[in-house]
ChimeraX commands (.cxc) that place a marker at each C-alpha (Angstrom):
marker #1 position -17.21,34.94,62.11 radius 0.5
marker #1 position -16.92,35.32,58.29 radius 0.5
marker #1 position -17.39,32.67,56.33 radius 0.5
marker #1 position -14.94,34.24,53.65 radius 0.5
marker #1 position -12.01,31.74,52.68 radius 0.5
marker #1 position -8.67,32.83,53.50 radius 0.5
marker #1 position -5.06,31.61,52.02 radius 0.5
marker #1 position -2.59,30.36,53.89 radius 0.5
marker #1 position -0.83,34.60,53.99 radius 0.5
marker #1 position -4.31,36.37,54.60 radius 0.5
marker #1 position -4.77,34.06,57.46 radius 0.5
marker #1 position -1.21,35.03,58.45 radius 0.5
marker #1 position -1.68,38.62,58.25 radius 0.5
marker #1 position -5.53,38.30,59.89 radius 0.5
marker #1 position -3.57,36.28,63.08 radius 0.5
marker #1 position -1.21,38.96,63.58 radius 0.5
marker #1 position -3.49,42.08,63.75 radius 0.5
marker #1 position -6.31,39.66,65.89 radius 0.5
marker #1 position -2.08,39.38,68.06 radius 0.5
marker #1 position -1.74,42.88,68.01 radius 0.5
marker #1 position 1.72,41.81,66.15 radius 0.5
marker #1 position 0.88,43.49,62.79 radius 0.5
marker #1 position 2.96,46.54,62.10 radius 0.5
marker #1 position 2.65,48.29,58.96 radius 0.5
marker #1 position 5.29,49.56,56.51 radius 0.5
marker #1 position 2.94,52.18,55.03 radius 0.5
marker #1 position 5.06,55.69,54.83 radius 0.5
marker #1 position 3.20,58.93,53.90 radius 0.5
marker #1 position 4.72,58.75,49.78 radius 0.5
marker #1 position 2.84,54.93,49.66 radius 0.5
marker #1 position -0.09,56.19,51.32 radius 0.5
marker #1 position -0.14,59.16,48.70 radius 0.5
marker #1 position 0.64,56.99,45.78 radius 0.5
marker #1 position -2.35,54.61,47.12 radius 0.5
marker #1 position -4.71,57.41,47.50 radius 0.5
marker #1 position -4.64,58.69,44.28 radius 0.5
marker #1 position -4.95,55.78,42.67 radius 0.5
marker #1 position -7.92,55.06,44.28 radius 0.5
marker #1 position -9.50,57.88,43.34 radius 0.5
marker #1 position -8.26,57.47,39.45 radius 0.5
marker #1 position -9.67,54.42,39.77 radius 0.5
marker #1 position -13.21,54.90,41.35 radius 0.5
marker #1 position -13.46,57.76,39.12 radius 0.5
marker #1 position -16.63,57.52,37.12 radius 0.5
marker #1 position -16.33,59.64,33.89 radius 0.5
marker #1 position -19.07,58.39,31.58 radius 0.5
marker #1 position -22.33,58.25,31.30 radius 0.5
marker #1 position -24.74,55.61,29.40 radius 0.5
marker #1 position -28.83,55.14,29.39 radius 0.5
marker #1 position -30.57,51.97,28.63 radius 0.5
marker #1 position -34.05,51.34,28.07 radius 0.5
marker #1 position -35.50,47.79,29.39 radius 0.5
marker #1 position -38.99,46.36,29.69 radius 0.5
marker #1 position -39.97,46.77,33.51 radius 0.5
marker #1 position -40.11,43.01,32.86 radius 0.5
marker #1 position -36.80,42.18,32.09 radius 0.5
marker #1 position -35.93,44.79,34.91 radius 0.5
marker #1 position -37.73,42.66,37.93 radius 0.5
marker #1 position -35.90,39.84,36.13 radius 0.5
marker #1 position -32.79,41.34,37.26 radius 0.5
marker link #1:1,2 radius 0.2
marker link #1:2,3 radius 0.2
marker link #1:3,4 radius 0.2
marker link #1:4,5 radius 0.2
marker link #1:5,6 radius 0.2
marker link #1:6,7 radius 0.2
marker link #1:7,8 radius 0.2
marker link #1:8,9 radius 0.2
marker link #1:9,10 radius 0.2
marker link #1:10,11 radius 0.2
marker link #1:11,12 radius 0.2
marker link #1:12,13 radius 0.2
marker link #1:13,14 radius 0.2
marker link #1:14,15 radius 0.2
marker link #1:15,16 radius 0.2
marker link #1:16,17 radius 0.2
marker link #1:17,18 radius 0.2
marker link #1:18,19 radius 0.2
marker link #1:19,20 radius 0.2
marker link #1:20,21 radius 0.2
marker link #1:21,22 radius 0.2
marker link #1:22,23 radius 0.2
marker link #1:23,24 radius 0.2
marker link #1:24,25 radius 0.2
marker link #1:25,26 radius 0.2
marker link #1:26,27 radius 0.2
marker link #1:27,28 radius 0.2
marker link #1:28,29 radius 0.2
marker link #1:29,30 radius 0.2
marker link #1:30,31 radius 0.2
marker link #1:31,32 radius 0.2
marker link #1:32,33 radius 0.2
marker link #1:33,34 radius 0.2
marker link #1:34,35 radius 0.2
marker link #1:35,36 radius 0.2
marker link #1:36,37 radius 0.2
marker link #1:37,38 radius 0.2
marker link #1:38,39 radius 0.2
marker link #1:39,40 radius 0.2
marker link #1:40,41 radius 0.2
marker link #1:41,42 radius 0.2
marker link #1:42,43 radius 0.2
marker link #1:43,44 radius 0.2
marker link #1:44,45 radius 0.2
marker link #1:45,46 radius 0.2
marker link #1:46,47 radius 0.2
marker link #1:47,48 radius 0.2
marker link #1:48,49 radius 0.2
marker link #1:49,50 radius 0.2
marker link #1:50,51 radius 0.2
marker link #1:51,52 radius 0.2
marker link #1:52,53 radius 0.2
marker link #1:53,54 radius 0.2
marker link #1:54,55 radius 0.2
marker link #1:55,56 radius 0.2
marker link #1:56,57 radius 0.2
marker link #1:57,58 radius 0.2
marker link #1:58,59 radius 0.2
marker link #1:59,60 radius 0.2
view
């Protein structure tokens, strides 16, 4: 079990796919729309280098 903390419509939505009552409204133009936006948004476009004491490093 997670220990994650749900609201009142997450724990709604979690109770009716655990049902098998969840249907979902997600057409082939919404799932489109939602995959490229996902991928505009994962994209990773730049690049940066930094230099820190192995020190500080282990710190982190």
């Amino acid at each position: 079990m997670s220990k994650t903390k749900l609201n009142r419509e997450e724990q709604e939505l979690l109770e009716a796919y655990e049902d098998g009552k969840f249907e979902s409204d997600l057409n082939n133009t919404r799932r489109a729309y939602l995959a490229k936006a996902a991928e505009n948004f994962s994209r990773k476009d730049k690049r940066i280098n930094i230099r820190i004491s192995n020190r500080d490093l282990e710190a982190l």
